[in-house]
KOLRO-638607 format. One line per 3 residues: number of its first residue (from 1); their letters; for each residue y, z, x of C-alpha. Coordinates in steps of 0.001 Angstrom, whole numbers, padded with zeros to 6 digits. Each point is the difference from the previous one (the first is absolute). Layout:
NUM) a) Y:Z:X; ...
END
This chain:
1) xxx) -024153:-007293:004263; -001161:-002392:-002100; -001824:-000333:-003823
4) xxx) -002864:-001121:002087; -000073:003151:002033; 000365:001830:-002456
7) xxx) -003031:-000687:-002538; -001916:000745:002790; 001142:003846:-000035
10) xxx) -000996:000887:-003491; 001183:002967:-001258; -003148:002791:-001226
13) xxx) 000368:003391:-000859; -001260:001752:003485; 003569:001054:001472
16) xxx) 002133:000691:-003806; 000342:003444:-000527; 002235:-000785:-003273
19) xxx) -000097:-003134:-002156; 002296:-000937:-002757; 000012:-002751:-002195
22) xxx) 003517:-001110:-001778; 001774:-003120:-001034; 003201:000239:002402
25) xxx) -000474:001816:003437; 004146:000514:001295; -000137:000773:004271
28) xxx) 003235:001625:000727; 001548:003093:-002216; 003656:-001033:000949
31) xxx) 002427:-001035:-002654; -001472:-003620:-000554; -003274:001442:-000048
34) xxx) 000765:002699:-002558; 001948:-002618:-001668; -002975:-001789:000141
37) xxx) -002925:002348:-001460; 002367:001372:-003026; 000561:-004006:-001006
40) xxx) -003912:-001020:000585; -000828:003329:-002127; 002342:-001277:-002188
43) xxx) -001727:-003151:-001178; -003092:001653:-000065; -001731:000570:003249
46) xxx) -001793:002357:001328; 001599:000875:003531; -000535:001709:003104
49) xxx) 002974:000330:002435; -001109:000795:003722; 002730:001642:001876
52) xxx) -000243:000307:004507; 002064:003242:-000617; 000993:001765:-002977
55) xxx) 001118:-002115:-002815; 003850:001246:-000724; 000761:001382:003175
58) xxx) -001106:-003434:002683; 001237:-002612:001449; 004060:-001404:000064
61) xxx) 001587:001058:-003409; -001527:003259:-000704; 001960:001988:002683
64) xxx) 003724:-000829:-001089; 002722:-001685:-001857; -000514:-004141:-000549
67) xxx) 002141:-002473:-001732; -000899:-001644:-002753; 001283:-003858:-000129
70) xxx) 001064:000835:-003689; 002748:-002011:-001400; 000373:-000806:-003542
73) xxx) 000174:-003173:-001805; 003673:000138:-000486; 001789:-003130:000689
76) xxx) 000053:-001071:003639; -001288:002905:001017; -003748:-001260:000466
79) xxx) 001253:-003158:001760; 002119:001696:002397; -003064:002184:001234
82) xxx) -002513:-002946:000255; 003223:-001743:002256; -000256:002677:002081
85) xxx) -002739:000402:001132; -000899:-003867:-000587; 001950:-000627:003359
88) xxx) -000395:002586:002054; -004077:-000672:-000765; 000572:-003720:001702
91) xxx) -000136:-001591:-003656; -003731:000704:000078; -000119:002336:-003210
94) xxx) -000660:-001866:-003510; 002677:000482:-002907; -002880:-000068:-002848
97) xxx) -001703:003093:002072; 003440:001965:000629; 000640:-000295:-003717
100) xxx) -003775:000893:-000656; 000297:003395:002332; 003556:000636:-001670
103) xxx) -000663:-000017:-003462; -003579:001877:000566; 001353:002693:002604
106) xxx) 002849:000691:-003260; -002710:000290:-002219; -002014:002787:002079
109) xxx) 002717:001645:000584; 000792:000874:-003278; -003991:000822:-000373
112) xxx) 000917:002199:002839; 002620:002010:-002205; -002245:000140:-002980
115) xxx) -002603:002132:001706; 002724:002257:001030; 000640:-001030:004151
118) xxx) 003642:002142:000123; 002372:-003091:000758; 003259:001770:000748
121) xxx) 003411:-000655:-002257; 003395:-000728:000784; 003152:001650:-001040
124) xxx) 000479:-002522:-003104; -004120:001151:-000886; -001424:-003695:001290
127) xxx) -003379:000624:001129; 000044:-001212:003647; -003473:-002376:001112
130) xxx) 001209:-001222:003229; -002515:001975:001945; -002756:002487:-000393
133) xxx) -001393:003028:002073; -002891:-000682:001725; -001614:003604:-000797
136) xxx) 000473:-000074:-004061; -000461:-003607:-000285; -003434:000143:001515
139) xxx) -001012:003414:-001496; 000609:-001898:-003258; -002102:-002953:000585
142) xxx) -002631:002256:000916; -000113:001818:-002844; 000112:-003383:-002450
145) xxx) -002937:-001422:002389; -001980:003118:-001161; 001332:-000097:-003724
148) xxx) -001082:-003802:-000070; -003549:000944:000514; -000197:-001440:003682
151) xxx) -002161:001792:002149; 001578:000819:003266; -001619:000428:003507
154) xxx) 001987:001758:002334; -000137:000198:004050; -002375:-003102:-000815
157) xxx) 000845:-002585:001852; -001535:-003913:-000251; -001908:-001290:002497
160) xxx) -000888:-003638:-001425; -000238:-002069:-003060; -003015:-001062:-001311
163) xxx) -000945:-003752:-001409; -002677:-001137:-002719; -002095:-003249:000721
166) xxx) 002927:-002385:-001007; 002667:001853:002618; 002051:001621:-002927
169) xxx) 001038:003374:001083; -001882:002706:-001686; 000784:003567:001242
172) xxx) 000222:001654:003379; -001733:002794:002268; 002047:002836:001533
175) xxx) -000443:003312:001387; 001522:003830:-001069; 001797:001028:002915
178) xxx) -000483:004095:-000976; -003710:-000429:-000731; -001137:-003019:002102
181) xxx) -001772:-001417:-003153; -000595:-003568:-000338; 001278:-001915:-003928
184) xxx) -000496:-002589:-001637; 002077:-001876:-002413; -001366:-003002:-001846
187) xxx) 002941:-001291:-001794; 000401:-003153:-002029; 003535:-000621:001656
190) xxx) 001620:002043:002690; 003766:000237:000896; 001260:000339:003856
193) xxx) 003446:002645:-000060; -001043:001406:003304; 003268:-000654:001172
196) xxx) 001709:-001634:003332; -000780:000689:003550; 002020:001961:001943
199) xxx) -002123:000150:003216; 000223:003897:000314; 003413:000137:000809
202) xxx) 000412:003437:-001425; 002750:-001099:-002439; 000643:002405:-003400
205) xxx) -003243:-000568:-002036; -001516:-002819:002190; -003230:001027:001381
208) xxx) -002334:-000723:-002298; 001444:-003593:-000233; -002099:-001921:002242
211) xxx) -000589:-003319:-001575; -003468:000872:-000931; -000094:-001969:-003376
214) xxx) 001672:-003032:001734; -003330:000013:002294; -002536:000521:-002819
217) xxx) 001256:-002609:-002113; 000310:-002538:002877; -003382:001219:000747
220) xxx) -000880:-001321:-003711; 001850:-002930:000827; 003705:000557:-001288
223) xxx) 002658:-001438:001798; 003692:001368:000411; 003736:-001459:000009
226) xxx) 002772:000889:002291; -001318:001572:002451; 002699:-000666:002925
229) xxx) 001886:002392:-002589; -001534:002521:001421; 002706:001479:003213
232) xxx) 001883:002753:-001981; 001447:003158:001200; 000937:002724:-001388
235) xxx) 002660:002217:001828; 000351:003635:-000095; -000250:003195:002365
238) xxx) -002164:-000124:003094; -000832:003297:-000674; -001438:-000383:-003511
241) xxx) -001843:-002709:-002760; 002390:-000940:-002075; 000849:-003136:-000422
244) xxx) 002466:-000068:-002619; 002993:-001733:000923; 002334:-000274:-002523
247) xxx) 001947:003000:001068; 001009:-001996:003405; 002610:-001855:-001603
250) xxx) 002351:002752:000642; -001415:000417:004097; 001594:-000974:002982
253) xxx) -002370:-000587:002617; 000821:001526:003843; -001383:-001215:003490
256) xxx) -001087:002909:002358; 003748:000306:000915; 001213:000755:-003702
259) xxx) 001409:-003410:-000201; -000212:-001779:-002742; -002187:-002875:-000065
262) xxx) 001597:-003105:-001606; -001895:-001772:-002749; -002592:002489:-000465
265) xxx) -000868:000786:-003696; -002863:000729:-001963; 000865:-003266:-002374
268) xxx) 001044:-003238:001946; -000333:002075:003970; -002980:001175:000122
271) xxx) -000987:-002806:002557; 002699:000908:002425; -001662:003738:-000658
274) xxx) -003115:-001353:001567; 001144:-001633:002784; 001452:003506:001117
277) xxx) -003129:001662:-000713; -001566:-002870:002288; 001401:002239:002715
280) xxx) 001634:003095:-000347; 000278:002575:-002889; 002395:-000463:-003600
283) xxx) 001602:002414:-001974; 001584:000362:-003490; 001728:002085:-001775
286) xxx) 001131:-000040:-003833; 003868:000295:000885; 001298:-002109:-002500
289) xxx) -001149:001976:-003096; 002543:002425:-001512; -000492:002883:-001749
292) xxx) -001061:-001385:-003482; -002050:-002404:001718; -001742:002280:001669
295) xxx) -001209:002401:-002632; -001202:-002756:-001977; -002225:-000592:003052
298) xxx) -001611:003239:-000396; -001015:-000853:-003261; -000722:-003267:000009
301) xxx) -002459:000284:002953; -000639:003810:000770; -003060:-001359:002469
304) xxx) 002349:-002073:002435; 001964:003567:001007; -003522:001969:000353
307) xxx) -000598:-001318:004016; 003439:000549:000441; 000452:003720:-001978
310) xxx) -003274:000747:002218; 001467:-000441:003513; 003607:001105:-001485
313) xxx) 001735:-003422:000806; 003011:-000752:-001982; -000716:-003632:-000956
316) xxx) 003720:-000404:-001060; 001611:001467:003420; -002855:000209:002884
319) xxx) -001135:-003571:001654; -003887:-000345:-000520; -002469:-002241:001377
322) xxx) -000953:-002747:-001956; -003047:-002344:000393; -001352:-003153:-001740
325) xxx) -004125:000357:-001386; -001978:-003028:-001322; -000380:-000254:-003649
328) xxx) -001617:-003423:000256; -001283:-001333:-003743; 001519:003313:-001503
331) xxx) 003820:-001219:000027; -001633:-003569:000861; -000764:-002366:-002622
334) xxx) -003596:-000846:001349; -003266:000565:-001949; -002664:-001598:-002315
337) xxx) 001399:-003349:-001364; 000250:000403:-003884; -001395:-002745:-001373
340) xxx) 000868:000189:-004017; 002706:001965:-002305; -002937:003043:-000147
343) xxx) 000328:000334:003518; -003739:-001366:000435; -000585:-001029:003732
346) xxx) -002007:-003152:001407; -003580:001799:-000728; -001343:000989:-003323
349) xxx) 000227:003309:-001039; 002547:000735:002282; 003141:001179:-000921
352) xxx) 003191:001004:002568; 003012:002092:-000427; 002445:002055:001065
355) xxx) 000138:-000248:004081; -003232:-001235:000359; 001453:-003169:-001874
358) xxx) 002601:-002878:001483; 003563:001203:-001179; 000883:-003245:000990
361) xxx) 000063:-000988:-003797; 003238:002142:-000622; 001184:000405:003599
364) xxx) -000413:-002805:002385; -000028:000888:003380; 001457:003170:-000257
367) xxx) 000022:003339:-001509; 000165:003689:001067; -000749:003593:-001970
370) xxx) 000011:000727:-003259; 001856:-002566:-002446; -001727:-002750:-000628
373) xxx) -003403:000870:001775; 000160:003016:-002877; 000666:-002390:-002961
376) xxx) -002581:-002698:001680; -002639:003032:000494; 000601:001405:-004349
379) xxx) -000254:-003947:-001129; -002523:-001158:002214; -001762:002771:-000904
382) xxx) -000165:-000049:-003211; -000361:-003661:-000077; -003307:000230:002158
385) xxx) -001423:002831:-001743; 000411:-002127:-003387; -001506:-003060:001784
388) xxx) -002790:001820:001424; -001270:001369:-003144; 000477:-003244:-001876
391) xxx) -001952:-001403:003065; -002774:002559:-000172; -000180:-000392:-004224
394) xxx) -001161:-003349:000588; -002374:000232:002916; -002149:002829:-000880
397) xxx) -002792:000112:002580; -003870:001262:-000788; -000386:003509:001646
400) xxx) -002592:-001145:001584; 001729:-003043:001829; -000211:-000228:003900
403) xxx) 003437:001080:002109; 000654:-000539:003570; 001948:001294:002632
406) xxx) 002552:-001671:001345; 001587:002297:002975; -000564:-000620:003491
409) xxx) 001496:001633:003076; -001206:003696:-000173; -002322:-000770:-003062
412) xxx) -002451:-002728:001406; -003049:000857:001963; 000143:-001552:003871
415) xxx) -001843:-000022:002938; 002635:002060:001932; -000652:003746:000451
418) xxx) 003546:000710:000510; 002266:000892:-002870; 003958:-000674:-000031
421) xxx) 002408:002366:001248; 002479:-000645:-002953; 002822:002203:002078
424) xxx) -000101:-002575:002630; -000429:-002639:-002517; 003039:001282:-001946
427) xxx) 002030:000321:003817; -000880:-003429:000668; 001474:-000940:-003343
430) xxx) 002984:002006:000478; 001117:-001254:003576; 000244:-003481:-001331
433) xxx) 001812:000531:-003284; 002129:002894:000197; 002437:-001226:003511
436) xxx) 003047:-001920:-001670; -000031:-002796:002753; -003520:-001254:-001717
439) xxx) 000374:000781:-003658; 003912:000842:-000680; 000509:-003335:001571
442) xxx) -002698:-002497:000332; -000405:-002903:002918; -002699:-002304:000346
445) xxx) -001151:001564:003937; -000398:003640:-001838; -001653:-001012:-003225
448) xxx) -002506:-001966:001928; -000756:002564:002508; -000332:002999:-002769
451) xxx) -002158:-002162:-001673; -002045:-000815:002937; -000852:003861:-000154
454) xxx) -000305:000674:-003747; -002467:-002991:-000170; -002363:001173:002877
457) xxx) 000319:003733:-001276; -001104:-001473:-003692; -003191:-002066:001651
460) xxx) -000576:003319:001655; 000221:002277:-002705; -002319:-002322:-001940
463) xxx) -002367:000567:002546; -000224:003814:-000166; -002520:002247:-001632
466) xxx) 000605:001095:-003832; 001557:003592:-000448; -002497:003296:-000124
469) xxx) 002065:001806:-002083; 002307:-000387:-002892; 003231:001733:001812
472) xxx) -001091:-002664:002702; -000291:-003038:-002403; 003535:000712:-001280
475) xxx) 001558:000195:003147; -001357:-003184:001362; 000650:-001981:-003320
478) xxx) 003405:001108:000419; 000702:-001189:003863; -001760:-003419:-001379
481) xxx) 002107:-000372:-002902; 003307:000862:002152; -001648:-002640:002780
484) xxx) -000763:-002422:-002688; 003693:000075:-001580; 001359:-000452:003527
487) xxx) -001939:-003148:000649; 001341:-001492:-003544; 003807:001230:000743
490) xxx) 000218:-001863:003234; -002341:-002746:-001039; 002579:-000893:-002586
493) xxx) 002847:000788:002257; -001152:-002216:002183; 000010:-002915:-002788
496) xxx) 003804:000741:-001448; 001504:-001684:003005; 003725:001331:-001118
499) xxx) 001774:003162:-001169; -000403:000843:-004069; 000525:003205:-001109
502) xxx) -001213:002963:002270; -002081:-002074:002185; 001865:-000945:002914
505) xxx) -000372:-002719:002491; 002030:000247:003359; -000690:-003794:000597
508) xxx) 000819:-001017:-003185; 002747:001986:-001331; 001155:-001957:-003129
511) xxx) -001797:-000624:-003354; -001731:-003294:-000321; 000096:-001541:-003479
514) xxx) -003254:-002585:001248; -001867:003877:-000445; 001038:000812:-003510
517) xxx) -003246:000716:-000463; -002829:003330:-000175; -002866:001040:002692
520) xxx) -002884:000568:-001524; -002493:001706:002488; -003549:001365:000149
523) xxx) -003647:000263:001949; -001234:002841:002642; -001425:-001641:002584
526) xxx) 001863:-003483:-000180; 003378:000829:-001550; 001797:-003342:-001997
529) xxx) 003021:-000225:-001160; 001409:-003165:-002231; 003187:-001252:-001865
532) xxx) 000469:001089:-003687; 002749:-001120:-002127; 002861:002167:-002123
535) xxx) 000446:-000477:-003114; 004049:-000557:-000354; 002195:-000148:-002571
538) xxx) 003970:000555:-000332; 001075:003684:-000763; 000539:000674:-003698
541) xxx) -001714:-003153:-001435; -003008:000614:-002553; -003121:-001823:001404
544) xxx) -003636:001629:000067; -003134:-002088:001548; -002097:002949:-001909
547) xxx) -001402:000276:-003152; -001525:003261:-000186; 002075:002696:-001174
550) xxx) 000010:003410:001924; -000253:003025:-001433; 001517:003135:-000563
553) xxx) 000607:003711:-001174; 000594:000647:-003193; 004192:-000244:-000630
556) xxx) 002129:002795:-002115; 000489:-000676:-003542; 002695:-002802:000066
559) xxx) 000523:-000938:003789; -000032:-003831:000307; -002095:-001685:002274
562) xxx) 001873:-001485:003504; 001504:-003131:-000450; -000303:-000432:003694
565) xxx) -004098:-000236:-000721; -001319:-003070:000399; -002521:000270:-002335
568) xxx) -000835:002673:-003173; -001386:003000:000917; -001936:001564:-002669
571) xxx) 000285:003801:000168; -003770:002131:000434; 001058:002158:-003190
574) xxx) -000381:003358:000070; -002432:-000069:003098; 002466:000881:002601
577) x) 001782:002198:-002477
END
């Protein structure tokens, strides 16, 4: 929809049931959006943090163990990491933003300790950071929202963003899915953290993760980056959620027959995994784990063994079936292209991070869980949630001052009658995104004919009558959000005419150096997508095209600041503390 459209839907009071009024409004109660209300609070702002679900206990992190891409500023260390991941990304990541992410994600780590998160310790007494449980971690950030003096509104998910007469985002309108009541935010900045989209493939923690802030922001006019990024899978039982794959580096995968299938792995095989899948059933089993292994298994990720302790299956002996679900922008890199160092996007007053922002920055063309989408989501965070209330300081709107919607399918008044059937919608979506032979691998034939379907489903859907009900509106913004992110995934897939990364090209199976270059994407009804530069530089030379410094939490008496930083960072003193 466009700023046109929208001034002509003024926003009055006749459908709010609650109305707030704050500098920084964060959508998303994740880690970059907790990350993100403690640092706006932080610098002064007054907050409210709408959460779809339960902020602490939604979305990818909060339901088990995650790395942490932690690695300290000792020696080669840093350099080594960025290398990494630098190639296995297709050399589309940028040094000064790896080094950014690095020494920030070491900082709030050590914030992390200081209000008490139970890091465990090694026989020699060295606290270990590596990684963080999903349960404490977010039960943490909850309760440091609260103690910042955010507001939070839970089971309140956002249904679209708001403008003011000059198209600067200004708040957002959502509904409380245990009361049905309409609210109101009028915000003088708001931050997207609503996370990826994982089309409602029922992986661990993934259904409320429906790219439904990548939809209102393009709605608002944002565009996104990296989009083709977007064909991730995450393997694990076909008999349970999770996702978490780390464990299948001791598996041996089985055919029907009980013989072993050569090249299959959860690292470097999980193609030739979906090509079984394609037709006939795959098994693991974690055989190659000893004893020691094993028990550190338990306690590392009790969650993994519940499916299996449920149906009494002996992961480490018994053959189970394995299967492969879509995690699209969650372990992609796709999302709302970050357009300055505090994560501000292409529309003002609109701030990405976490999920709902390109990863692109710090991991090219490829990614997966935890790691570096947990050090990108505590950064970005607190990067945008700094920005935002710098942003909203200056641009303090009259109370009085006109807003305007800006959502569309499901929001806007039609001629039709008929409303949308958002679990046909959300099939529809399904059928063309989740089969490997369209998504795992992409050819020009199957791109164009998915897209010949998500296009004419879009027009339709634009066509139907607005919701009734708030339960209703949800749903339906949910199916066009997952409908909308499939357009912009093959749209841009479609574009990269070679293999980068995780997107995959069967008629073009080699990386193309003419297309060492980023997608950005955008629009609903017409979707575009056009060139955009990387900004390269050799690994472990200092160079920064940026002169404003980031910011972050206040540092123990005595701890330096990161050399690896390409700029100062001047520490918030006391205000994380």
């Amino acid at each position: 929809m466009t700023q046109a459209d929208a001034r002509q839907r003024k926003v009055t009071d006749a459908f709010v049931s609650k109305r707030h009024e704050v500098d920084v409004l964060v959508i998303g109660g994740g880690p970059a959006g907790t990350w993100a209300a403690i640092s706006a609070a932080a610098n002064g702002a007054k907050v409210v943090l709408a959460d779809k679900g339960y902020c602490g206990t939604s979305g990818a992190t909060a339901p088990s163990g995650t790395a942490v891409w932690y690695v300290p500023d000792d020696g080669e260390a840093r350099e080594r990491a960025k290398a990494s991941r630098f190639e296995m990304g297709g050399r589309l990541a940028e040094h000064e933003w790896m080094d950014r992410v690095l020494a920030q994600t070491w900082d709030n780590v050590q914030q992390l300790a200081d209000w008490g998160y139970p890091f465990p310790v090694d026989e020699l007494g060295q606290s270990q950071r590596t990684s963080v449980q999903g349960p404490d971690y977010m039960r943490l950030m909850r309760k440091r929202v609260k103690e910042s003096g955010a507001r939070i509104l839970d089971h309140s998910p956002a249904l679209e963003l708001l403008v003011d007469d000059d198209g600067a985002v200004a708040g957002a309108t959502g509904v409380n899915r245990q009361t049905g009541e309409t609210w109101l935010v009028r915000a003088g900045a708001v931050v997207i953290a609503t996370g990826g989209c994982a089309f409602l493939s029922r992986a661990l923690g993934c259904n409320v993760l429906t790219g439904d802030g990548q939809l209102m922001a393009a709605e608002a006019g944002a565009e996104l980056s990296g989009m083709e990024f977007s064909n991730a899978y995450g393997l694990g039982p076909a008999f349970a959620s999770v996702t978490k794959s780390m464990f299948y580096k001791w598996a041996t995968f089985y055919d029907e027959d009980g013989q072993k299938i050569e090249g299959a792995g959860s690292a470097r095989g999980r193609g030739v995994i979906a090509r079984e899948l394609a037709t006939r059933k795959v098994f693991g089993c974690l055989d190659q784990a000893d004893e020691q292994v094993r028990a550190w298994m338990r306690t590392a990720q009790p969650n993994f063994f519940l499916p299996f302790d449920r149906l009494g299956i002996d992961p480490f002996t018994q053959h189970f079936p394995v299967t492969l679900r879509l995690e699209g922008t969650v372990r992609g890199t796709g999302g709302l292209n970050v357009t300055g160092r505090d994560c501000t996007t292409s529309v003002a007053g609109l701030y990405a991070a976490g999920d709902a922002a390109t990863r692109e920055l710090i991991c090219g063309g490829f990614t997966g869980g935890g790691s570096h989408n947990a050090a990108w989501a505590m950064s970005s965070g607190f990067w945008a949630g700094a920005g935002a209330a710098t942003f909203a300081r200056g641009n303090r709107r009259a109370a009085s001052a006109s807003l305007y919607h800006t959502g569309g399918v499901a929001l806007q008044d039609t001629a039709a009658h008929e409303g949308i059937d958002s679990a046909q919608v959300v099939r529809a979506v399904q059928d063309e995104v989740f089969p490997f032979e369209r998504n795992w691998w992409r050819s020009a034939d199957l791109l164009a004919d998915s897209l010949g379907r998500l296009d004419a489903l879009w027009l339709h859907l634009r066509t139907r009558a607005p919701a009734r009900h708030a339960q209703d509106a949800v749903r339906a913004r949910e199916a066009a959000a997952m409908l909308a992110t499939a357009r912009w995934m093959y749209r841009s897939a479609q574009h990269r005419t070679e293999t980068r990364g995780m997107h995959r090209r069967v008629e073009f199976t080699t990386t193309d150096d003419a297309q060492h270059h980023r997608l950005l994407s955008g629009g609903l009804d017409d979707v575009w997508v056009r060139k955009h530069p990387v900004s390269v530089r050799e690994l472990g030379s200092v160079h920064s095209t940026h002169s404003t410094p980031s910011i972050s939490p206040a540092r123990p008496p005595g701890q330096p600041h990161d050399s690896a930083s390409p700029a100062g960072r001047p520490a918030l003193t006391g205000a994380l503390a």
